[in-house]
ZAMARGU-4260 file (C-alpha; in steps of 0.2 Angstrom, whole numbers, plus 5000, padded with zeros to 4 digits):
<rodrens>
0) 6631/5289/6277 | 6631/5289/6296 | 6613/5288/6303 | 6612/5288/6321 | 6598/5278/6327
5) 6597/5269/6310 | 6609/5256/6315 | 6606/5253/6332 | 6587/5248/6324 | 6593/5240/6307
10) 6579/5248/6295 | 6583/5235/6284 | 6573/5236/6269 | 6562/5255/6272 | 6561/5265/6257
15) 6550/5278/6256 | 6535/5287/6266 | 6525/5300/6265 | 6508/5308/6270 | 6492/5310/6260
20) 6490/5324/6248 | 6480/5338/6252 | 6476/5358/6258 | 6485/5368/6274 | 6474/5367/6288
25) 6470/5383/6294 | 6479/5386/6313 | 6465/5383/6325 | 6457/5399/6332 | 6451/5393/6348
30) 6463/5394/6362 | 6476/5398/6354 | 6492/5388/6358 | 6511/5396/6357 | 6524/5383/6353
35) 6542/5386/6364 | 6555/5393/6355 | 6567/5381/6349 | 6584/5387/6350 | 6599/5384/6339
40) 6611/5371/6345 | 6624/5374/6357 | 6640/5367/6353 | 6653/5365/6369 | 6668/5370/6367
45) 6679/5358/6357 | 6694/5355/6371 | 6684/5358/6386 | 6676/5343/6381 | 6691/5332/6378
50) 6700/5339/6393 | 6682/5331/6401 | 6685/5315/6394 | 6701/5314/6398 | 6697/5316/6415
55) 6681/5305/6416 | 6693/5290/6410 | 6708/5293/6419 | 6715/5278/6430 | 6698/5266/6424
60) 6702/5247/6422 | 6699/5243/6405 | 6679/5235/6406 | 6673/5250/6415 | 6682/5259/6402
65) 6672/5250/6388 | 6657/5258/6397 | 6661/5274/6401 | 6670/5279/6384 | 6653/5271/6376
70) 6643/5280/6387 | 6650/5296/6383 | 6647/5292/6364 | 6629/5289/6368 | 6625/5303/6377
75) 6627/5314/6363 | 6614/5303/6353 | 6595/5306/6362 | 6586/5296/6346 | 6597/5283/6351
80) 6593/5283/6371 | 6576/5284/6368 | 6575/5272/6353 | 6585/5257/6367 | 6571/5263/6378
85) 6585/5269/6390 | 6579/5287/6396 | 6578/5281/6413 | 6595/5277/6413 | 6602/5292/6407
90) 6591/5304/6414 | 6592/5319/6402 | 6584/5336/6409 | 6582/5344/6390 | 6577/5331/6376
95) 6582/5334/6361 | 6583/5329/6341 | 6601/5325/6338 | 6614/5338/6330 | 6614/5334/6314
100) 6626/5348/6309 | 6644/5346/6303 | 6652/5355/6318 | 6644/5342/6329 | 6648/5327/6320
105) 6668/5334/6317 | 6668/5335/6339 | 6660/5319/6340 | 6674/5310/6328 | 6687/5321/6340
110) 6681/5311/6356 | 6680/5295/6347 | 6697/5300/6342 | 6703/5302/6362 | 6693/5285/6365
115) 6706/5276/6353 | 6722/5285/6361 | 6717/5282/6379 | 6711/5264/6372 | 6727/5261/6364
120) 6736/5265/6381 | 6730/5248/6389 | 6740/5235/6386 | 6731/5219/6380 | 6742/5208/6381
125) 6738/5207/6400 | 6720/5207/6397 | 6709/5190/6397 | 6703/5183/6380 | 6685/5190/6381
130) 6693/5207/6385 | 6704/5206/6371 | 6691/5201/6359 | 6681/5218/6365 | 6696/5227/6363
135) 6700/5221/6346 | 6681/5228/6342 | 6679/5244/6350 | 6697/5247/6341 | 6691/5242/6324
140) 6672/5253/6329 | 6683/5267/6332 | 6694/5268/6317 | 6681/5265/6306 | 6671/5280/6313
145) 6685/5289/6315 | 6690/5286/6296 | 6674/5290/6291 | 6675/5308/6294 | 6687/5311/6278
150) 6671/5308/6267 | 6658/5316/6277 | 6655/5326/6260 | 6648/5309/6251 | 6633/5308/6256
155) 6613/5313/6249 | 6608/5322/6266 | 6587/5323/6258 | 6589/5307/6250 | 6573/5296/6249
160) 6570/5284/6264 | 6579/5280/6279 | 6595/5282/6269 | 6594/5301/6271 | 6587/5312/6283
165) 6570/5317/6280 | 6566/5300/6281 | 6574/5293/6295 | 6566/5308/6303 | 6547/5302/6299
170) 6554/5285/6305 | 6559/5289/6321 | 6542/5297/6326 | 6532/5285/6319 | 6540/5269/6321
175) 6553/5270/6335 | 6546/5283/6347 | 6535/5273/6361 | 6519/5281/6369 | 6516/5271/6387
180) 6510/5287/6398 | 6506/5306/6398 | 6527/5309/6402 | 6530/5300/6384 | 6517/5310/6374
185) 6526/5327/6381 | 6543/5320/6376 | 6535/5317/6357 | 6524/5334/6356 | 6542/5344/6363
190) 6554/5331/6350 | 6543/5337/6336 | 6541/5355/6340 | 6562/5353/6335 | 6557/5348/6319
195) 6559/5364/6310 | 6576/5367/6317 | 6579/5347/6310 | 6577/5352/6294 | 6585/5370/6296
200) 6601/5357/6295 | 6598/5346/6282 | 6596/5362/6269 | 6613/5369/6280 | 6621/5350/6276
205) 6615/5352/6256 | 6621/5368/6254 | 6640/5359/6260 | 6639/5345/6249 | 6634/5358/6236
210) 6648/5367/6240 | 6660/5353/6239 | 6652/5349/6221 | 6643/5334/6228 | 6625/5333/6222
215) 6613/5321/6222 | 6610/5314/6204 | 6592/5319/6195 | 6585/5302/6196 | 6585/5297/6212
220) 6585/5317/6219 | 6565/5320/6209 | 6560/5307/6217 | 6567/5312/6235 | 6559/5330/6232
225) 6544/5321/6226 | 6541/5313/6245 | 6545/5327/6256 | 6533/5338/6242 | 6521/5324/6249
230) 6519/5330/6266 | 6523/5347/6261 | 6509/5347/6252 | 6497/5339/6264 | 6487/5343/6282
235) 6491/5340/6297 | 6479/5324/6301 | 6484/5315/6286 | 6500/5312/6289 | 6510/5298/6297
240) 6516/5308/6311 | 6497/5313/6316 | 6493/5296/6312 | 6507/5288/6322 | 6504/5298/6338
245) 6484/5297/6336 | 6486/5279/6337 | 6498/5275/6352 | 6488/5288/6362 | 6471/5281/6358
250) 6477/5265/6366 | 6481/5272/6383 | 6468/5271/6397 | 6481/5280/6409 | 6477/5295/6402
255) 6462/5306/6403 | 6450/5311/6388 | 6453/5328/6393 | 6471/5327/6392 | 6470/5316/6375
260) 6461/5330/6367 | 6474/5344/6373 | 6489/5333/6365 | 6479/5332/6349 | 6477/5349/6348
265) 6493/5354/6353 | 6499/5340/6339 | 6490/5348/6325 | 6496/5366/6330 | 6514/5359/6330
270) 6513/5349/6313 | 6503/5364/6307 | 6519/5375/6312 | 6531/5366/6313 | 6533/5351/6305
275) 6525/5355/6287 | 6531/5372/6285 | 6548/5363/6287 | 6544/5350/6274 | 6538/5365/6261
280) 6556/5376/6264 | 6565/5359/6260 | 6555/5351/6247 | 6558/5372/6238 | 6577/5369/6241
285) 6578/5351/6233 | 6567/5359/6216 | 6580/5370/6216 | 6594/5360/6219 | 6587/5350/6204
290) 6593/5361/6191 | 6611/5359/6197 | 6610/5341/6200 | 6621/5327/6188 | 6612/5315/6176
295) 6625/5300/6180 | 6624/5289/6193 | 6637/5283/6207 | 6650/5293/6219 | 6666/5288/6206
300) 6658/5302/6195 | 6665/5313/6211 | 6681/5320/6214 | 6689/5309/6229 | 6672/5298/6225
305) 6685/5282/6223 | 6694/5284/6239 | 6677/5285/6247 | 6670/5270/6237 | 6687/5260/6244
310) 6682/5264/6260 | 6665/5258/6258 | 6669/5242/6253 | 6682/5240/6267 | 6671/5245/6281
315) 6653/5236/6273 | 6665/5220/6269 | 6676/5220/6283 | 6688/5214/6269 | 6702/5220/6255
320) 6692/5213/6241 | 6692/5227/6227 | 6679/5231/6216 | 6685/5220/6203 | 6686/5206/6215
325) 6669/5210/6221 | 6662/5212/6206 | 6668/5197/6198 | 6661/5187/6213 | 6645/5194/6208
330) 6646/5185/6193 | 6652/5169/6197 | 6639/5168/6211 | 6625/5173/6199 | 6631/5157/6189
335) 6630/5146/6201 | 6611/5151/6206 | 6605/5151/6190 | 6610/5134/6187 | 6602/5129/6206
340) 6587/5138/6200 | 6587/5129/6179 | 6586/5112/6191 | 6573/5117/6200 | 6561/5124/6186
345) 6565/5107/6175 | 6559/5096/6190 | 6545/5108/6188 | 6543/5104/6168 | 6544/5120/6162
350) 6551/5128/6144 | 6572/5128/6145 | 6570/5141/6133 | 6560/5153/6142 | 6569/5170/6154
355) 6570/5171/6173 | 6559/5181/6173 | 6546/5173/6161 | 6550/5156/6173 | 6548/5165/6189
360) 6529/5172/6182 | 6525/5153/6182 | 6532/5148/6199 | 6521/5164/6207 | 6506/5158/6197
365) 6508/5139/6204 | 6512/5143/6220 | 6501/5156/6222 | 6496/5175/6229 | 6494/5176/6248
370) 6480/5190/6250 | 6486/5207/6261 | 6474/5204/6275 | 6479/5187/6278 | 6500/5188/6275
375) 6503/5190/6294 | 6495/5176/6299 | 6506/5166/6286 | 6523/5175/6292 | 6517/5171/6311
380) 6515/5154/6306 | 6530/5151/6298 | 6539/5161/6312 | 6532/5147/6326 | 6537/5132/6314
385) 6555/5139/6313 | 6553/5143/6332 | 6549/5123/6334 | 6564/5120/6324 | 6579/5131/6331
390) 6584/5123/6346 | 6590/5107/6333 | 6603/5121/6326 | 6605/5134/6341 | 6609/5132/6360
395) 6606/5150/6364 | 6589/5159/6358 | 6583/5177/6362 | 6570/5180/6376 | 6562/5194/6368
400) 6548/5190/6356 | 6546/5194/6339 | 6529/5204/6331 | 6524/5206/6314 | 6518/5222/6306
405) 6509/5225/6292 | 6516/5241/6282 | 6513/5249/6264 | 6532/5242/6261 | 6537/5230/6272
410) 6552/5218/6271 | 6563/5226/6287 | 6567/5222/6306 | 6567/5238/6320 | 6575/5227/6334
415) 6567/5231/6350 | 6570/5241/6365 | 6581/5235/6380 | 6564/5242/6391 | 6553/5230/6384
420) 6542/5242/6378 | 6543/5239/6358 | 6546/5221/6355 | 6559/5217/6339 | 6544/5218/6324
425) 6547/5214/6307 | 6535/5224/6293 | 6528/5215/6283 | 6520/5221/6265 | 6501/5218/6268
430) 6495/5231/6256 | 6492/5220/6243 | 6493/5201/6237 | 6510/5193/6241 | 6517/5181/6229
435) 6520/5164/6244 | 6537/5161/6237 | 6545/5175/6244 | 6538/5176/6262 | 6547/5159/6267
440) 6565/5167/6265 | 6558/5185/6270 | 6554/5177/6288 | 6568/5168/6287 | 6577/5185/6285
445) 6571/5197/6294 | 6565/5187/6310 | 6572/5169/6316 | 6583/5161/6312 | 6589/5179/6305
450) 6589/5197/6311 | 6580/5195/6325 | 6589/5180/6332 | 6604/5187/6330 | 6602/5206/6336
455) 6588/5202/6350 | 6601/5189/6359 | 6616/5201/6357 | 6605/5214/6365 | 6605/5202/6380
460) 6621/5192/6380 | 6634/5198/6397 | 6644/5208/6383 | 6652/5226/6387 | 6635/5237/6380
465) 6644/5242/6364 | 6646/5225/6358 | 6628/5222/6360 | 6623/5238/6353 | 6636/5241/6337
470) 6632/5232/6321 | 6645/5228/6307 | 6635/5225/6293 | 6644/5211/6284 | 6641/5203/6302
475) 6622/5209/6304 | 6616/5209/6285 | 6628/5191/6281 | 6620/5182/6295 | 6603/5187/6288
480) 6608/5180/6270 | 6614/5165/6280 | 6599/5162/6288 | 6590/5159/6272 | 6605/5146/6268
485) 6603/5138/6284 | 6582/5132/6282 | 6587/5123/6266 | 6602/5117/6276 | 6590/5111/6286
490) 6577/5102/6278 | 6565/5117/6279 | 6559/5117/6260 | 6560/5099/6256 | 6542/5098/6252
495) 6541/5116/6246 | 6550/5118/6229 | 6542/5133/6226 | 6548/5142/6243 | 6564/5136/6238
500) 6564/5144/6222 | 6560/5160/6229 | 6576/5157/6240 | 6587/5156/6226 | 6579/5172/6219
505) 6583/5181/6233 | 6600/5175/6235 | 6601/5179/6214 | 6596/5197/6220 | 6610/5197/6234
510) 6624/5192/6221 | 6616/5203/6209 | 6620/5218/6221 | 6639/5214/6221 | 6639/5216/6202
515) 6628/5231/6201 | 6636/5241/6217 | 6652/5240/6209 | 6647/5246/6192 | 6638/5259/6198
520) 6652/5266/6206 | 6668/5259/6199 | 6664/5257/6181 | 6650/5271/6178 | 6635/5260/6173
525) 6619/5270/6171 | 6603/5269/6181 | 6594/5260/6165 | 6609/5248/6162 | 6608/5242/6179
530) 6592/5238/6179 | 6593/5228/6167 | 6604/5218/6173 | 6594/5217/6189 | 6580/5210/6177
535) 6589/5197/6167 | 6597/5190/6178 | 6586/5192/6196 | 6572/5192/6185 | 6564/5209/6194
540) 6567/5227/6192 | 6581/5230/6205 | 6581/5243/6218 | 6595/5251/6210 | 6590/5267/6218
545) 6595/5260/6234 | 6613/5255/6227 | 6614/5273/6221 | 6613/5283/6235 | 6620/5268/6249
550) 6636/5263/6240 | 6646/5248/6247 | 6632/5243/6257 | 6624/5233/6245 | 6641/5221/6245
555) 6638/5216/6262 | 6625/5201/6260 | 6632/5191/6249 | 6652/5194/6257 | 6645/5191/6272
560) 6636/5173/6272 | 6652/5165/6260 | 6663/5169/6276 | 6650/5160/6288 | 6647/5148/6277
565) 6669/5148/6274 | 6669/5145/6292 | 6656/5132/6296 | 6664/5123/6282 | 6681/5124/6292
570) 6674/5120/6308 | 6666/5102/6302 | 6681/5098/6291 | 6692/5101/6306 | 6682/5092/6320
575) 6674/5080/6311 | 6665/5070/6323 | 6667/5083/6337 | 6658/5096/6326 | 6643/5102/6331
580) 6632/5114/6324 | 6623/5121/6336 | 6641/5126/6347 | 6648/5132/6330 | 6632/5145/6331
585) 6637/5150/6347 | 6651/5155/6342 | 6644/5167/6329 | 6631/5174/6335 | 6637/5172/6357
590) 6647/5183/6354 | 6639/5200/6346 | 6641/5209/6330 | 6661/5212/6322 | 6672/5212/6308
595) 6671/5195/6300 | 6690/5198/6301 | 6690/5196/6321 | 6673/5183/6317 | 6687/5173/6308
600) 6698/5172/6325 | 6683/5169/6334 | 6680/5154/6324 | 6698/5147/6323 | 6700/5151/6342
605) 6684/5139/6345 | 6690/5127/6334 | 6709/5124/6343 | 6699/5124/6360 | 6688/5110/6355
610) 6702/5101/6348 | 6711/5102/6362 | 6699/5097/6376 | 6702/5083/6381
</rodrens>
């Protein structure tokens, strides 16, 4: 499922959100305000737009090339200008939500499709190494984008989260969408009057997938409809929009009380109008839709669902694995854990006989519940001790600092913006007691030496701007999962067995995936099955929902760390003395997000040139 600014921000853990129960506010009766008119989309003619291209391009050496053809891609994505923090720059004259709609995405695939031929005209073999390395990754983007189009029907458009559009919506505006000035609040209030119109599409994409017999199963589909029936159901000052806005807007001293109180009413008129009226037709279309929808979970169920389910794997693998080879890794990962974990629990003395589960319950209860008010001081802590540490292991670290957010879910990165404005944050669960063994690895993860190491300095490495901005999952997701691997590589828990443990879990939960992805999609397991699994063997209720809806993505934690950590193992059996870690990093993460097939070259290419230096 293609979602635009979603991967230029790595939601990586979001799940689901949704306003406070309660009645319509009536529509205010004072000074009445009338909303523009939002209009349909416009969609340009199809070949004019190619023809455009073709001349924009024509006679370009092959770096400005990189940028132009990019830039052209991003022009047609606003959520993703603004969520860079690169308006500026672009300097659009009408703002608006992105085209969701089929007919926009099909033209878009037919651009990228002219990209890759007028790419495919340079000849690279002319071209200096770090131009063909750019090449070799703006030509594997494009395919993989441009392959994608043959299963734009797989996809839950009002799936719950991020992962489907209502969701992703909420996300921008509350999340991504900075408020600095009066000119920023005008962009918000005139972005969320286009709301109704958003949502207009996402019934138009379900009556396709209907259509083309693709519906989202019952399980995961009640609970979607149940949190866009949340805000549906609630007024326009409890909701995390109005809280959101009300919030960055408070903060300002640059704008007048006077001028404050106008937004905040012309932001209630607009949620009142707009916003939840667009919640309550969608949330009536998903009831409905109910009644249609399949009791099995997993695309295979689908006609053409295993084509697609190759594909996914390919593109979230960047490998030929199969499912089989996939999920059998699964399995022999899972072993290997479980006996990592069985030494740690007996130098902790307790019962061989007992579950994972049932262990786990004790290492929480030894180690101890971190309350919710005091979690972010314990991430920021363990943030500025792995800061201390880094430059042992790295030679290059970002510039741009990293925050931590407390959030009713937590457990994600949103990478920053290239204006400085919103820093790279990583939410952080602070509704509630945290179990300590878990927040070691979750920083570990989401901030340094993981996500936001990696994605923060690609955003300011000298790269061509689509290798600083694309992310290949196995790349992004396997560095994170490496990460984890690292601290203990690194001496980080040797006085903390019970942070170590709740590695190990996590890593158990990453090779879990492989298992469950795969049988959920391949070999039919149910919803229950799976999570049973999950529990016996993670020794947690898994998110299988997540699996469900997102297929193939799962598979690209665990797929992508053993490659890293295939390649470090290559790199110090081939220099031996002349290895050194932190170089070996630079090469992975100094040169932006690929294909770990490319990373592979990368690595090999850095290992002939040390060998052969003199």
């Amino acid at each position: 499922m293609k979602i635009s600014f979603a991967l230029s921000i790595l939601l990586i853990f979001l799940f689901a959100c949704g306003g406070s129960g309660g009645s319509n506010e009536q529509p205010i009766q004072e000074n009445p305000i009338t909303l523009a008119n939002v209009s349909p989309y416009q969609l340009e003619d199809t070949s004019t737009l190619i023809n455009a291209a073709e001349d924009r391009l024509a006679g370009l050496d092959i770096d400005d090339f990189f940028e132009e053809s990019y830039k052209m891609t991003v022009e047609r994505d606003h959520e993703s200008i603004i969520a860079d923090g690169r308006l500026a720059e672009f300097q659009i004259g009408n703002l608006q939500l992105n085209n969701i709609g089929d007919d926009f995405y099909a033209q878009t695939v037919a651009l990228q499709s002219k990209i890759l031929e007028l790419l495919l005209t340079y000849d690279r073999s002319t071209m200096s190494n770090a131009q063909q390395l750019s090449f070799d990754v703006y030509q594997a983007h494009l395919e993989f984008e441009i392959e994608a189009a043959q299963y734009r029907n797989f996809e839950y458009p009002a799936t719950y989260g991020f992962f489907g559009w209502p969701g992703s919506t909420e996300g921008f505006f509350t999340q991504v969408m900075q408020i600095s000035n009066k000119a920023d609040a005008d962009n918000y209030l005139a972005l969320l009057n286009q709301v109704g119109r958003r949502f207009e599409q996402i019934e138009a994409l379900l009556d396709a997938r209907q259509a083309a017999g693709i519906v989202e199963p019952s399980i995961t589909l009640g609970f979607s409809q149940s949190q866009v029936a949340n805000i549906a159901q609630s007024s326009a000052t409890s909701t995390t929009y109005y809280a959101a806005f009300n919030t960055m807007v408070s903060a300002l001293d640059n704008i007048s009380a006077a001028d404050k109180d106008e937004l905040n009413e012309l932001l209630i008129v607009t949620l009142q109008q707009r916003v939840i009226p667009a919640y309550q037709s969608l949330s009536t279309k998903m009831l409905t839709l109910l009644a249609s929808a399949p009791t099995n979970i997993g695309f295979g169920q689908f006609t053409g669902g295993d084509a697609f389910y190759d594909y996914q794997l390919r593109f979230f693998t960047s490998s030929v694995m199969t499912a089989d080879d996939i999920h059998q890794l699964g399995l022999d990962e899972l072993a290997r854990i479980h006996n990592e974990m069985r030494a740690l629990f007996d130098q902790l003395g307790y019962p061989q006989n007992e579950t994972i589960a049932q262990l786990y319950a004790r290492v929480d209860q030894d180690a101890g519940f971190i309350p919710g008010d005091q979690a972010i001081a314990v991430y920021e802590n363990l943030i500025d001790e792995a800061y201390v540490n880094l430059p042992l292991a790295f030679e290059q670290l970002p510039q741009q600092e990293v925050v931590v957010i407390g959030d009713d879910s937590g457990g994600y990165y949103i990478a920053g913006s290239d204006d400085g404005v919103r820093p790279g944050a990583f939410y952080a669960y602070t509704a509630g007691p945290t179990a300590y063994t878990t927040m070691p690895t979750l920083a570990y993860h989401e901030a340094v030496p993981g996500h936001h190491l990696q994605i923060a300095l690609a955003q300011e490495l000298n790269l061509p701007t689509f290798r600083r901005k694309e992310n290949f999952t196995s790349f992004v997701e396997g560095w994170g999962l490496y990460a984890e691997r690292l601290a203990k590589d690194l001496g980080w828990y040797q006085n903390d067995i019970y942070g170590d443990l709740g590695r190990l879990q996590f890593e158990a939960m990453r090779a879990a995936r492989l298992v469950l992805d795969t049988a959920i999609h391949d070999q039919g397991w149910t919803y229950q099955q799976s999570q049973d699994f999950h529990q016996a063997n993670v020794g947690f209720q898994g998110s299988i929902a997540r699996y469900s809806v997102w297929p193939g993505q799962a598979t690209a934690y665990t797929t992508g760390m053993l490659k890293i950590l295939e390649l470090r193992e290559r790199a110090e059996n081939l220099l031996g003395g002349q290895y050194d870690i932190r170089e070996f990093h630079t090469a992975v993460v100094g040169n932006g997000s690929m294909p770990l097939s490319i990373l592979e070259t990368v690595v090999d290419n850095y290992i002939a040139e040390k060998l052969a230096a003199p």
